[in-house]
N, C-alpha and C positions, 0 to 999 in steps of 0.2 A: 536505764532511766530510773530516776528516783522516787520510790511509791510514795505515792502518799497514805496516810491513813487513813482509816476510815469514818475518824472522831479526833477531834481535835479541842482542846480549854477553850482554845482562844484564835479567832480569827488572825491577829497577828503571824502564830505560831505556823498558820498553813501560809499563807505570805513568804513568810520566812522560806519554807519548802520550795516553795514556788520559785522565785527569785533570789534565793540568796545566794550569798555566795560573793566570788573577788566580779565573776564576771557576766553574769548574766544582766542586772541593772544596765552596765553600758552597753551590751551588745542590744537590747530594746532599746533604750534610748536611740542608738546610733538608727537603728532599723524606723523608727518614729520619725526619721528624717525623711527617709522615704527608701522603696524594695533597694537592698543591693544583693551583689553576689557575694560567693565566700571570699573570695580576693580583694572585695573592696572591706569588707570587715575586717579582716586581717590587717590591713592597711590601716584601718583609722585607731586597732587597739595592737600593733603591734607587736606589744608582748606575750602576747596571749600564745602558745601553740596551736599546731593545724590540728592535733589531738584531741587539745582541752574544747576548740572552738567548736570543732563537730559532736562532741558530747554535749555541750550546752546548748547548741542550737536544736541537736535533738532532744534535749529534753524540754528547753521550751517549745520545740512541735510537741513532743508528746502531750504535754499541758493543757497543749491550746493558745497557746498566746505569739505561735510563730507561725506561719507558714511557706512552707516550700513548695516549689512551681519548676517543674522539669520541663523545658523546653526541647520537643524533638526538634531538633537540629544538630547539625553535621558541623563543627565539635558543638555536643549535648551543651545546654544553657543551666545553669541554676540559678534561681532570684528567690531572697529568702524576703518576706515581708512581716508586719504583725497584723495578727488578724484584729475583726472586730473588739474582740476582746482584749488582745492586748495593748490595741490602741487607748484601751479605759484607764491602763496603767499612766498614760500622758501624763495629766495634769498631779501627779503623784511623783515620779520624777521628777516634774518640772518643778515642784514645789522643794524637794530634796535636792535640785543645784539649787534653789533663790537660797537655802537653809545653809547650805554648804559652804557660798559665796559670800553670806554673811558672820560666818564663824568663822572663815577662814579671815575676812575684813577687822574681827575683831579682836580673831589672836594675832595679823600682822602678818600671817602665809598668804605666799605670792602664787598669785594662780596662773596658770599658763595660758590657760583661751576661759573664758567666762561664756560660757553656753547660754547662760540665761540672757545673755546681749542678744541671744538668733530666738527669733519670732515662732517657735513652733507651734503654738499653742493656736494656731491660728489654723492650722494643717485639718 
């Protein structure tokens, strides 16, 4: 997992720690829809490896801003969720697709699904 430091300039800069990255932003967003399993992440980011998506999910548990929930059951369950906290990320995302939707509306890139059409903000 990725330390953080213990002093940072600039709140940005720990942000950045936190979530940056190719993959972490979408796997919270996607999670902000509501608990899934590793299978259905997998599914909704495709590209991502089974590798890369178990590091980044642990490191956002390590964080704080994921949570995993081991189901005893006979085959074991996992459902990954965002905690209170990472749910505070919402309207911070949600604002970075409206941002995205409209840069992409102005340079004339065609988006494939418009996120900011689904209502989550509401969740």
């Amino acid at each position: 997992m990725k330390e953080l430091q213990s002093e940072y300039q600039c709140a940005i800069n720990l942000v950045i720690d936190l979530i940056g990255g190719k993959w972490k932003v979408l796997l919270l967003w996607h999670l902000n829809e509501g608990d899934k399993r590793f299978n259905e992440l997998r599914r909704t980011i495709p590209e991502i490896t089974r590798k890369m998506l178990t590091q980044q999910l642990r490191e956002l548990e390590g964080h704080g801003l994921v949570k995993r929930t081991v189901f005893e059951e006979v085959p074991p369950r996992v459902v990954y969720s965002t905690t209170d906290f990472g749910r505070k990320l919402q309207p911070v995302l949600y604002g970075m697709c409206q941002w995205g939707d409209d840069y992409a509306e102005e340079q004339g890139i065609q988006m494939n699904s418009c996120w900011t059409g689904q209502d989550f903000m509401k969740k």
